[in-house]
SERO-4910 file (N, C-alpha, C, O; in steps of 0.05 Angstrom, whole numbers):
BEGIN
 pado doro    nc1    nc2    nc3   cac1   cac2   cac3    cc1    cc2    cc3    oc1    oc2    oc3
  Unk    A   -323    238   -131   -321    213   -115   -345    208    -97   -346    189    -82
  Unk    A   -364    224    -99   -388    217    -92   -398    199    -97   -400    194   -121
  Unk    A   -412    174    -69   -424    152    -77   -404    130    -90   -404    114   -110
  Unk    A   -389    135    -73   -358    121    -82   -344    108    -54   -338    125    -38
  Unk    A   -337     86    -48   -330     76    -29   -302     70    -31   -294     56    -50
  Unk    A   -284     80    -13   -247     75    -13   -246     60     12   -264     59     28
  Unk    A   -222     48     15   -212     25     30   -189     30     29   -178     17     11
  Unk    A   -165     54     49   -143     53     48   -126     38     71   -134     42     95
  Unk    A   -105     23     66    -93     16     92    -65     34     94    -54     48     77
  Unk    A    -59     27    122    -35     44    137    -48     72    135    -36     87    119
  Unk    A    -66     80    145    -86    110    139    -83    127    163    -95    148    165
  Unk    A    -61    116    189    -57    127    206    -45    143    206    -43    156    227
  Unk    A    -29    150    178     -3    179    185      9    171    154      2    155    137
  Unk    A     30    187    157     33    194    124     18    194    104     -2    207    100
  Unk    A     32    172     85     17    185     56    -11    168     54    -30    171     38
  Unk    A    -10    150     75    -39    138     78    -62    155     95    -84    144     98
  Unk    A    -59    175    104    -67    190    125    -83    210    104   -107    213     98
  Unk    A    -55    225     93    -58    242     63    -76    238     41    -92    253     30
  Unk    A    -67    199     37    -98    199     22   -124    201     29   -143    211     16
  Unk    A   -124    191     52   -151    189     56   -161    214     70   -180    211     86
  Unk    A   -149    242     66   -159    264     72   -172    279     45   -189    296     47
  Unk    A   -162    269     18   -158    270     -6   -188    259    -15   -208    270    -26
  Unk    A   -183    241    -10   -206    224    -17   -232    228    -10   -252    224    -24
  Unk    A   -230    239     17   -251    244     38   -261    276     30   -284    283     30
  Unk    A   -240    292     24   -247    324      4   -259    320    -19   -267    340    -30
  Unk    A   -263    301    -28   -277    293    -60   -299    288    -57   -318    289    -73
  Unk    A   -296    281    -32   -336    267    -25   -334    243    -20   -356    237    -11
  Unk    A   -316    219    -20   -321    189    -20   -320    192      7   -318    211     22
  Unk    A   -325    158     12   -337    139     37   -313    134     32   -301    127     12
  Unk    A   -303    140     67   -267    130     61   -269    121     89   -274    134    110
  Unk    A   -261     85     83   -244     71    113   -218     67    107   -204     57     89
  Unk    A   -215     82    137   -186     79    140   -176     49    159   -187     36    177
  Unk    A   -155     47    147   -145     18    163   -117     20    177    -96     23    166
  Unk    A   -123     19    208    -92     23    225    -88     -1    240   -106    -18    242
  Unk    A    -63     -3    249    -60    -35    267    -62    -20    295    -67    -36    313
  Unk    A    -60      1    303    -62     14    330    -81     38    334    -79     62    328
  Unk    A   -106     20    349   -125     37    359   -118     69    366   -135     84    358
  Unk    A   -102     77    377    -98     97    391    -90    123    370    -99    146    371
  Unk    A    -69    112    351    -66    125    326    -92    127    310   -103    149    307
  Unk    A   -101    108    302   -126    107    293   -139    130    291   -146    145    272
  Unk    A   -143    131    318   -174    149    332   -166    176    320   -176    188    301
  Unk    A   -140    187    341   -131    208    324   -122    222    298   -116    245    293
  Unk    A   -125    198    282   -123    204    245   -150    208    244   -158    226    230
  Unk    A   -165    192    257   -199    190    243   -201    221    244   -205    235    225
  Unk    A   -197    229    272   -214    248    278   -197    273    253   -207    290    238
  Unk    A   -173    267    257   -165    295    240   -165    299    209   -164    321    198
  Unk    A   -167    268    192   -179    266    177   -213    281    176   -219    301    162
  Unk    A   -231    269    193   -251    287    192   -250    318    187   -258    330    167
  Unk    A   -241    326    204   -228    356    203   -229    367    184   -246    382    175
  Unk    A   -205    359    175   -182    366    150   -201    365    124   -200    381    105
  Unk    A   -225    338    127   -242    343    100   -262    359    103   -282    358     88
  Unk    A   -261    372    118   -292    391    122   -310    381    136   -334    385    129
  Unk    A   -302    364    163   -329    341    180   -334    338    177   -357    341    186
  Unk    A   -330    319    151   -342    291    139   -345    276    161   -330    274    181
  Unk    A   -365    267    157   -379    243    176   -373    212    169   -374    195    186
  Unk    A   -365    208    144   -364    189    122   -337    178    129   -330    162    112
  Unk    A   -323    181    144   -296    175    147   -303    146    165   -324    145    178
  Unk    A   -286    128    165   -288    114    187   -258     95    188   -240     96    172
  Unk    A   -260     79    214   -238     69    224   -236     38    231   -245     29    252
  Unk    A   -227     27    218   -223     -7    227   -183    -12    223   -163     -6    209
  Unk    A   -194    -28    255   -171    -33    255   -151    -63    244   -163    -78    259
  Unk    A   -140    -73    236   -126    -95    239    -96    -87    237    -88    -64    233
  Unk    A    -84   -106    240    -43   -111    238    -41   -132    219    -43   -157    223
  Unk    A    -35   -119    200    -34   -129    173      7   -147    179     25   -148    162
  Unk    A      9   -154    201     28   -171    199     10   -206    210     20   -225    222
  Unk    A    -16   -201    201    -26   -229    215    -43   -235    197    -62   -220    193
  Unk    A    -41   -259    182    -61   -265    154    -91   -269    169   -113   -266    158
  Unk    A    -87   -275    194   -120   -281    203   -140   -247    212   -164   -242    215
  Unk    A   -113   -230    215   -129   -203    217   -133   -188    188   -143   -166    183
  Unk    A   -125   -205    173   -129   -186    145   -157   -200    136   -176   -188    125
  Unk    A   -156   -236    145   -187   -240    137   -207   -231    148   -230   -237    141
  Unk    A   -199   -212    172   -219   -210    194   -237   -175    185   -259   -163    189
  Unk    A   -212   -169    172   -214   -146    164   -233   -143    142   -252   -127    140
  Unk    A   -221   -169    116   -237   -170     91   -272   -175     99   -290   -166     86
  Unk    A   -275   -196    128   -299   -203    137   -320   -171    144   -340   -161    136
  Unk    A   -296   -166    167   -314   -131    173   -321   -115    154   -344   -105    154
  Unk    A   -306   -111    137   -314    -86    119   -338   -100    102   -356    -87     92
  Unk    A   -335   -130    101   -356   -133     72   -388   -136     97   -411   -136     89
  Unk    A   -382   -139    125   -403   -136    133   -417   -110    139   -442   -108    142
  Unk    A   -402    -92    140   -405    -46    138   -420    -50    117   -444    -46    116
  Unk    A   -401    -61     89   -403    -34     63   -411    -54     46   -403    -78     50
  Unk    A   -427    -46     25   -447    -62      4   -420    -52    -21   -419    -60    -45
  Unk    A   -412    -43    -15   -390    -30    -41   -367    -22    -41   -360     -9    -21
  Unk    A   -349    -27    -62   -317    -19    -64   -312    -17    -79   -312    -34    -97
  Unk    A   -305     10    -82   -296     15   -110   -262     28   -119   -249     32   -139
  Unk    A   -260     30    -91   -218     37    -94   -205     26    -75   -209     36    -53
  Unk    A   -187      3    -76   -172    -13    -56   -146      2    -57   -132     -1    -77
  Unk    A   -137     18    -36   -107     38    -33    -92     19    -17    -94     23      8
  Unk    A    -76     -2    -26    -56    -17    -20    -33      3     -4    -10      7    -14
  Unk    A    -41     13     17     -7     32     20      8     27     43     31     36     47
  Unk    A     -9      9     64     12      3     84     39     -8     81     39    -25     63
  Unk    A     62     -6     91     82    -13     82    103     -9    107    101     11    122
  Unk    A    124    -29    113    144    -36    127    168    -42    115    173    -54     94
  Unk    A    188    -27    136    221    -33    136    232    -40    158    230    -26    178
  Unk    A    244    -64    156    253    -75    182    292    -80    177    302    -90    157
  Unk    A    305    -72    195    327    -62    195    338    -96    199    356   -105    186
  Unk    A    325   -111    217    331   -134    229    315   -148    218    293   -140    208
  Unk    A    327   -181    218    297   -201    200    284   -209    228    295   -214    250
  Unk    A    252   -209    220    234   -209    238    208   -230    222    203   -232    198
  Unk    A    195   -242    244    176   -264    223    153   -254    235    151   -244    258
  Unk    A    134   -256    218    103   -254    222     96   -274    243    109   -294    249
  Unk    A     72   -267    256     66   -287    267     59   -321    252     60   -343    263
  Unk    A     54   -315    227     50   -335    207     73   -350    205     75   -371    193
  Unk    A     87   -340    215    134   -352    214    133   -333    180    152   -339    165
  Unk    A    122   -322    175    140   -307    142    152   -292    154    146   -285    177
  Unk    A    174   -285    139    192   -251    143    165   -234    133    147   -236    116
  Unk    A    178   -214    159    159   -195    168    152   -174    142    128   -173    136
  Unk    A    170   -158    128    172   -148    111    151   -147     90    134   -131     83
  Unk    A    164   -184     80    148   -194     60    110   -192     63     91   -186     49
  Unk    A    117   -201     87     97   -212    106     70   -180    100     48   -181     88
  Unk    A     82   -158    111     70   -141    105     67   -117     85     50    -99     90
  Unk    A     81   -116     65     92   -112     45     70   -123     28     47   -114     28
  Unk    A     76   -139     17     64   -161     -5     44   -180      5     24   -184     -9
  Unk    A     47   -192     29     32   -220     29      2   -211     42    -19   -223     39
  Unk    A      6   -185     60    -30   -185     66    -42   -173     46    -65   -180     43
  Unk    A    -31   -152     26    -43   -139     11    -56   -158    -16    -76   -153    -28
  Unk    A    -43   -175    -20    -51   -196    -36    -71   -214    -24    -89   -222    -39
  Unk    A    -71   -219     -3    -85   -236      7   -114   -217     16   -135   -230     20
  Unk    A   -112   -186     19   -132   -179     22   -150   -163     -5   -174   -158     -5
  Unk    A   -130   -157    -29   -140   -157    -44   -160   -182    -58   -177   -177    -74
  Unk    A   -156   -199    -53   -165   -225    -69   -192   -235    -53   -211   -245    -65
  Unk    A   -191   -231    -24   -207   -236     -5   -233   -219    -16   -254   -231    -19
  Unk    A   -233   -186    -25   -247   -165    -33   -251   -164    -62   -269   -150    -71
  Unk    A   -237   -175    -76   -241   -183   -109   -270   -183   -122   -275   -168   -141
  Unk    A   -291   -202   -107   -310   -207   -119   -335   -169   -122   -348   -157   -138
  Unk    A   -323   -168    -87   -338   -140    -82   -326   -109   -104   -338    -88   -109
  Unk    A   -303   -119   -112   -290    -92   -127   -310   -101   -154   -323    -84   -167
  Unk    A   -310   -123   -157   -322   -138   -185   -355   -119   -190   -366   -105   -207
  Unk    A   -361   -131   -161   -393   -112   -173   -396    -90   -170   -417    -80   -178
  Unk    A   -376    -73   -156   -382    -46   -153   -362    -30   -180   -360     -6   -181
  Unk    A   -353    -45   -196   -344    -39   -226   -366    -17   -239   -390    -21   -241
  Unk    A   -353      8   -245   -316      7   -245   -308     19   -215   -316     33   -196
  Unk    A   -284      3   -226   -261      9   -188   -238     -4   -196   -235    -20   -215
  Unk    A   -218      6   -176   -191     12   -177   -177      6   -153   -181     16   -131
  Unk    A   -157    -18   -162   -135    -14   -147   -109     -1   -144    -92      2   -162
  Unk    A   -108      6   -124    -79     32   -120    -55     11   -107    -63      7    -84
  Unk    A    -33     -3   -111    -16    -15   -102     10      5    -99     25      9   -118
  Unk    A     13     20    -71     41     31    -69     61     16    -64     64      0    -45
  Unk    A     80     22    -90    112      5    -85    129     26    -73    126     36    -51
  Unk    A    154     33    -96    173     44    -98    193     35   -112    197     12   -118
  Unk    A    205     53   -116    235     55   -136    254     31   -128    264     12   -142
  Unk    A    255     38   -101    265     17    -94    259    -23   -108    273    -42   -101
  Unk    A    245    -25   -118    248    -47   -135    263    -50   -158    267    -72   -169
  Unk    A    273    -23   -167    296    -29   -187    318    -43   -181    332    -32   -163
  Unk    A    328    -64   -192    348    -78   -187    343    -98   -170    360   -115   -171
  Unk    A    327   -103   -156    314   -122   -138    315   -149   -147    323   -153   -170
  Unk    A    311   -162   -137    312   -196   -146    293   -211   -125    293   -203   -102
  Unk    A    276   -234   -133    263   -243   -109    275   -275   -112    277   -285   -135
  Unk    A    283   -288    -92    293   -303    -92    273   -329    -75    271   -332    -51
  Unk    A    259   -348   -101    238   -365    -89    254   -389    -69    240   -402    -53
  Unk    A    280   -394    -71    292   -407    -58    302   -394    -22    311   -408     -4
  Unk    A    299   -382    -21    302   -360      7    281   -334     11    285   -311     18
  Unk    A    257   -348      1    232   -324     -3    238   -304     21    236   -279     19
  Unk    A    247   -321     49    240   -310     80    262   -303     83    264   -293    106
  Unk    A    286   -304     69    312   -290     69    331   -298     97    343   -281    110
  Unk    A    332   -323    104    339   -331    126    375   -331    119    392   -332    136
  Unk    A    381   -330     92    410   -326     88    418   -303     82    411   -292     62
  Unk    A    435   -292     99    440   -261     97    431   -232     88    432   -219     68
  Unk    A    420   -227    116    385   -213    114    397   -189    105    421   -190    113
  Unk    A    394   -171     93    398   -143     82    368   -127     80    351   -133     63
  Unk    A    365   -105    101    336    -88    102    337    -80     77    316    -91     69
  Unk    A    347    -67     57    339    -56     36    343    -75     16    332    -74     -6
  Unk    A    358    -89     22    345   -115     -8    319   -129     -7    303   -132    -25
  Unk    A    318   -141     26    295   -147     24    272   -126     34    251   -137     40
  Unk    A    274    -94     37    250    -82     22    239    -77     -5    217    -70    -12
  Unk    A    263    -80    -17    267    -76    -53    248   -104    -60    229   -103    -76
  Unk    A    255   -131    -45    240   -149    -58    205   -148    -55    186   -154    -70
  Unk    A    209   -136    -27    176   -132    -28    159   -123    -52    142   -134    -65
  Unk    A    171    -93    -55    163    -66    -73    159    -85   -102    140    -82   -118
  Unk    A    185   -106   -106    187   -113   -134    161   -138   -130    147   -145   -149
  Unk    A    161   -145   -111    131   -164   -106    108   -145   -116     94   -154   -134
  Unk    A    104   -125   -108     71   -105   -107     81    -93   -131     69    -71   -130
  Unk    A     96    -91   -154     92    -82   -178     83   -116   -194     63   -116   -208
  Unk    A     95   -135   -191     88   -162   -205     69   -167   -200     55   -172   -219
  Unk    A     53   -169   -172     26   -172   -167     10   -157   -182    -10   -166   -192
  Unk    A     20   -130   -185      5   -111   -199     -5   -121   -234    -27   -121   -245
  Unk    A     18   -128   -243     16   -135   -267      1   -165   -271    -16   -171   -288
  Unk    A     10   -178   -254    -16   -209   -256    -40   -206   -251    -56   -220   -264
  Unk    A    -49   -186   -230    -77   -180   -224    -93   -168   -247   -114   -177   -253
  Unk    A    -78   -142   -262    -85   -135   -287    -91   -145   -305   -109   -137   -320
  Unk    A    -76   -164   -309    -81   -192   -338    -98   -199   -327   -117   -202   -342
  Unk    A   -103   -206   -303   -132   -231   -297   -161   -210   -288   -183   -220   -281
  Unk    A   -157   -186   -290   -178   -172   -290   -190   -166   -314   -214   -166   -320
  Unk    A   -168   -160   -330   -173   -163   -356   -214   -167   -365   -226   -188   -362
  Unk    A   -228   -141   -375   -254   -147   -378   -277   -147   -352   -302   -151   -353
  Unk    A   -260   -143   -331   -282   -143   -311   -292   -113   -306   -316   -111   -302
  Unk    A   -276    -88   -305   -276    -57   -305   -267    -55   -277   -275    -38   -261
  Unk    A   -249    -74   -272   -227    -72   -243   -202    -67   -259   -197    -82   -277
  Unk    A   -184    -43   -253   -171    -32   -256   -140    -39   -236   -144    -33   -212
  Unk    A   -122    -46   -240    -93    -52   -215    -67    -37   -228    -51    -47   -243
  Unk    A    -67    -13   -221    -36      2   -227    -24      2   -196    -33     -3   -174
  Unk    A     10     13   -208     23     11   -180     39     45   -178     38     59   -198
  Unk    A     48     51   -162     64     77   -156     90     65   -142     95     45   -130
  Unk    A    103     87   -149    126    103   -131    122    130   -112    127    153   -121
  Unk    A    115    128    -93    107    164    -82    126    181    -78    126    206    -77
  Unk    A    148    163    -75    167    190    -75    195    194    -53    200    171    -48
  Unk    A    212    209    -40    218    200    -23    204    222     -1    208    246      1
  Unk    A    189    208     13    170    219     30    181    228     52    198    212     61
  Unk    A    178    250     67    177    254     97    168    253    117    158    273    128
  Unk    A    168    219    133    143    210    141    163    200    162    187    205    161
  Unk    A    149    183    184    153    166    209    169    137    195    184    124    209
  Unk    A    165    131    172    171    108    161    201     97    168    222    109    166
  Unk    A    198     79    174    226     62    179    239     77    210    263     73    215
  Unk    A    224     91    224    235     98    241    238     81    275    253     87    294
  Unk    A    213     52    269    209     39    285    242     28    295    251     24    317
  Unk    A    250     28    278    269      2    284    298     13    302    306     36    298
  Unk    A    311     -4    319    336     15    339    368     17    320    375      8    298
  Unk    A    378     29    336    410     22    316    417     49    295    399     64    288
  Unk    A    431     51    290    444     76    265    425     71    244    427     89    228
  Unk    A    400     47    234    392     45    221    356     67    218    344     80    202
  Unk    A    355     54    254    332     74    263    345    106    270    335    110    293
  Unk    A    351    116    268    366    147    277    375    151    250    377    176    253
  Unk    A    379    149    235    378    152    204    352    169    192    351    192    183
  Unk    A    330    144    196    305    149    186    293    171    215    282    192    211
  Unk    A    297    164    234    290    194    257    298    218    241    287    240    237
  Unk    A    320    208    235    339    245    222    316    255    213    303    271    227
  Unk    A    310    245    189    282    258    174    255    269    176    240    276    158
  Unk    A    252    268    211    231    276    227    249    307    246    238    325    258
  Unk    A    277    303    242    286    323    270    280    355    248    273    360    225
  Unk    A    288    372    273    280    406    265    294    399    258    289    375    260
  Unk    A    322    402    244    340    410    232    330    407    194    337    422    176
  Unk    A    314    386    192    311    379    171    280    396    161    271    394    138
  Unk    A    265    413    185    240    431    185    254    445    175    252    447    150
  Unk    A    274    460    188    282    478    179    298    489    150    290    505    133
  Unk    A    318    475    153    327    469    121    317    447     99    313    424    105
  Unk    A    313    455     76    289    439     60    316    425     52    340    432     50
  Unk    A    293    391     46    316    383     32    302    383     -5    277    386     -3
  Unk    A    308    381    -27    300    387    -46    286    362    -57    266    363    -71
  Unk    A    300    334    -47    283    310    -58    261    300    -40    240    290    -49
  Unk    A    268    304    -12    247    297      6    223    324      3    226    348      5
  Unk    A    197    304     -4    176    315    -10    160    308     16    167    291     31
  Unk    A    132    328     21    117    320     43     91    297     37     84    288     15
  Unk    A     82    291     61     61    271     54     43    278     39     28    258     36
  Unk    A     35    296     26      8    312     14     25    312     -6     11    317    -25
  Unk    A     47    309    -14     55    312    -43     51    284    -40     32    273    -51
  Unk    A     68    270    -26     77    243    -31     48    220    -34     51    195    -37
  Unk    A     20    236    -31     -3    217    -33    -12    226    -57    -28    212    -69
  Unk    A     -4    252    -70    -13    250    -91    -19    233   -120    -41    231   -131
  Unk    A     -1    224   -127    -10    203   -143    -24    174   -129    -33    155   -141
  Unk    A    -24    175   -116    -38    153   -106    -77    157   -102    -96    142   -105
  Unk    A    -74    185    -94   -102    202   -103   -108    202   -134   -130    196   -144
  Unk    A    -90    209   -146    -95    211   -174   -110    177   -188   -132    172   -198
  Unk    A    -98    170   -185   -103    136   -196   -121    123   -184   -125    100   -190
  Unk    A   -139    140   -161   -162    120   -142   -180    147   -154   -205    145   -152
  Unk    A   -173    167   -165   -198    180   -174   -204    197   -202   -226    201   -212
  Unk    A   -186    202   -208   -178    211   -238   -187    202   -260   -178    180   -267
  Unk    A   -212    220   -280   -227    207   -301   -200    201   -317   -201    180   -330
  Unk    A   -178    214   -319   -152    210   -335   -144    181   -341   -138    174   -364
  Unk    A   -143    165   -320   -134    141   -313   -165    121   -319   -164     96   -320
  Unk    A   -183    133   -322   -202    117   -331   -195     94   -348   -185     96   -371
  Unk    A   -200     69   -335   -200     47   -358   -161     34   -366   -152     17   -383
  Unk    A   -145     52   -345   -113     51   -349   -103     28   -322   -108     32   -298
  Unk    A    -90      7   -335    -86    -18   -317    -57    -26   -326    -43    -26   -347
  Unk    A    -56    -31   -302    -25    -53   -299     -3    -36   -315      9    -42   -335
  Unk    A     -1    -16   -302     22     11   -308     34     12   -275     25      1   -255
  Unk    A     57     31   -279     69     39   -257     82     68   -261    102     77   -272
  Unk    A     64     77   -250     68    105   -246     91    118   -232    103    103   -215
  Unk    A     99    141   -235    115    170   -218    104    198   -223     97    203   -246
  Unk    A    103    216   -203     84    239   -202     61    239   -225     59    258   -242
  Unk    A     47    221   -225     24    218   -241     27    213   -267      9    220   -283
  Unk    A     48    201   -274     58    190   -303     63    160   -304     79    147   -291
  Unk    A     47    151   -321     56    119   -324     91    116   -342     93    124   -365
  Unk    A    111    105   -328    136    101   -329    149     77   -336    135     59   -327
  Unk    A    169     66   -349    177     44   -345    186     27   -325    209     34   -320
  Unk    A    178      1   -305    185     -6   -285    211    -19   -293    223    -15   -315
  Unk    A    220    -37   -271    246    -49   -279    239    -73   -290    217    -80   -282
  Unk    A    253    -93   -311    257   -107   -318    246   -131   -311    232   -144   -326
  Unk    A    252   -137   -287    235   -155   -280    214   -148   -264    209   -155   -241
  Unk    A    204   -136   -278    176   -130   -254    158   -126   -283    135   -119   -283
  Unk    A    172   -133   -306    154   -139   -325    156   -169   -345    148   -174   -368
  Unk    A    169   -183   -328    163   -216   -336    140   -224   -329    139   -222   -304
  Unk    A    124   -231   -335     96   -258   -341    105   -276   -327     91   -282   -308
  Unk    A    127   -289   -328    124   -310   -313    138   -313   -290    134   -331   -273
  Unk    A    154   -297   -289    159   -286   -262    134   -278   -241    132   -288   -219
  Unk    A    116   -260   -254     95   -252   -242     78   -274   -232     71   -272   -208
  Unk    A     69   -299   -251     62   -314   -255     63   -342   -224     45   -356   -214
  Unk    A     90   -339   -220    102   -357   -207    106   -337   -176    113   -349   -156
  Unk    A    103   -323   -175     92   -307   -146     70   -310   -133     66   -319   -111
  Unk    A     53   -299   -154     24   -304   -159     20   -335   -140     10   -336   -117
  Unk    A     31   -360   -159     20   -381   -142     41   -385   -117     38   -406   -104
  Unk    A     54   -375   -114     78   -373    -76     58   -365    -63     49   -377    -44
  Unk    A     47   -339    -76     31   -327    -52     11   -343    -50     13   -353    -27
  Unk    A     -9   -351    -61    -28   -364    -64    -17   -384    -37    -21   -378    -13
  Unk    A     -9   -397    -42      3   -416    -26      6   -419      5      2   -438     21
  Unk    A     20   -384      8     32   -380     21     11   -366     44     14   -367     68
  Unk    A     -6   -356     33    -31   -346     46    -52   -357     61    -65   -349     80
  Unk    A    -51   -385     44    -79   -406     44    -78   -420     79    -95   -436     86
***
């Protein structure tokens, strides 16, 4: 990964943290992207660390719940870096309660799907010339069974956190697959993952039996006794490492992976025109 430039977001902790320690052990030029300075600083630095004091690490921040900080972001980095060659889509939100972007989208969606699209597309031209390069889009399982519903995109009728995180996930595998057809010939590359069920801070923001749930999964009780499906962040970035660097995957697009295996996604997360008709929401929805 030498002479190789990465672009991971949510790089403040977990499996975004993970990758870009990964990444940064290989030799690449890895920015990391946090919405909170303070976290930030302290990933930067232990990222550094952790890769052997790489110098090459760096830190920009935005809050990928605001379409004007994601352009601000696509602006900064293309004013740093002459090159991109791996976009790690991995920030990701669960909101127990419906909550709107500052844009008025549900929040979810909002950061889930709608900046990563909007910041992949913003960085498009730059992945174009620094070909070949790869996009990494983290979903999850959770899109099986999922449904996205263009008539209540913002889910203002009977909000459910895990349906509408499932719709996200099933958004960033469809994006995945439309971006792929339209890359088609350029040597830009868009697969998606599942990482796993991780042991991370995730979903812990939120208050209620819903937040103390996802805490559980941080308390000693759960250090102590392993649980056998919850995996750690260093497992859980692994495929996401694999697919931003792996001659294996060379030239391998618009798949959706599990522990480094391209898998069958769900059903609808392999319609065309489903995909199709997202594609221009978001479009839309971004502009």
């Amino acid at each position: 990964m030498k002479g190789r430039t990465c672009l991971v977001t949510g790089a403040s902790g977990g499996i975004g943290k993970e990758t870009a320690v990964a990444l940064a052990t290989l030799g690449a030029t890895v920015v990391m992207v946090s919405r909170d300075s303070e976290r930030g600083e302290a990933a930067l630095l232990d990222v550094r660390r952790r890769s052997g004091g790489s110098n090459d690490v760096h830190l920009m921040l935005a809050d990928l719940a605001s379409l004007q900080a994601v352009r601000s972001l696509a602006s900064e980095f293309r004013q740093r870096h002459q090159q991109l060659h791996v976009l790690v889509n991995n920030a990701g939100a669960y909101n127990a309660k419906r909550l709107l972007s500052e844009d008025g989208h549900e929040l979810t969606f909002a950061v889930n799907h709608l900046a990563h699209f909007l910041l992949t597309n913003l960085l498009l031209d730059l992945l174009k010339a620094s070909a070949p390069s790869r996009i990494v889009n983290v979903s999850s399982r959770s899109h099986m069974g999922a449904t996205i519903d263009f008539d209540d995109l913002h889910n203002e009728r009977g909000y459910r956190g895990m349906s509408v995180y499932g719709q996200s996930k099933l958004a960033n595998v469809l994006f995945t697959r439309e971006l792929a057809r339209r890359l088609e010939g350029t040597g830009v590359t868009a697969n998606s993952l599942h990482p796993g069920l991780v042991k991370t801070g995730f979903g812990s923001n939120n208050g209620g039996a819903i937040g103390a749930i996802f805490r559980m999964f941080q308390a000693r009780v759960f250090q102590i006794v392993p649980i056998p499906f919850i995996i750690t962040p260093e497992q859980g970035a692994e495929t996401s490492v694999y697919l931003a660097s792996s001659p294996d995957v060379e030239g391998v697009t618009g798949k959706y992976f599990v522990k480094k295996e391209p898998v069958p996604s769900s059903e609808s997360s392999s319609d065309p025109a489903l995909a199709a008709r997202l594609w221009q929401v978001s479009e839309e929805l971004a502009s």
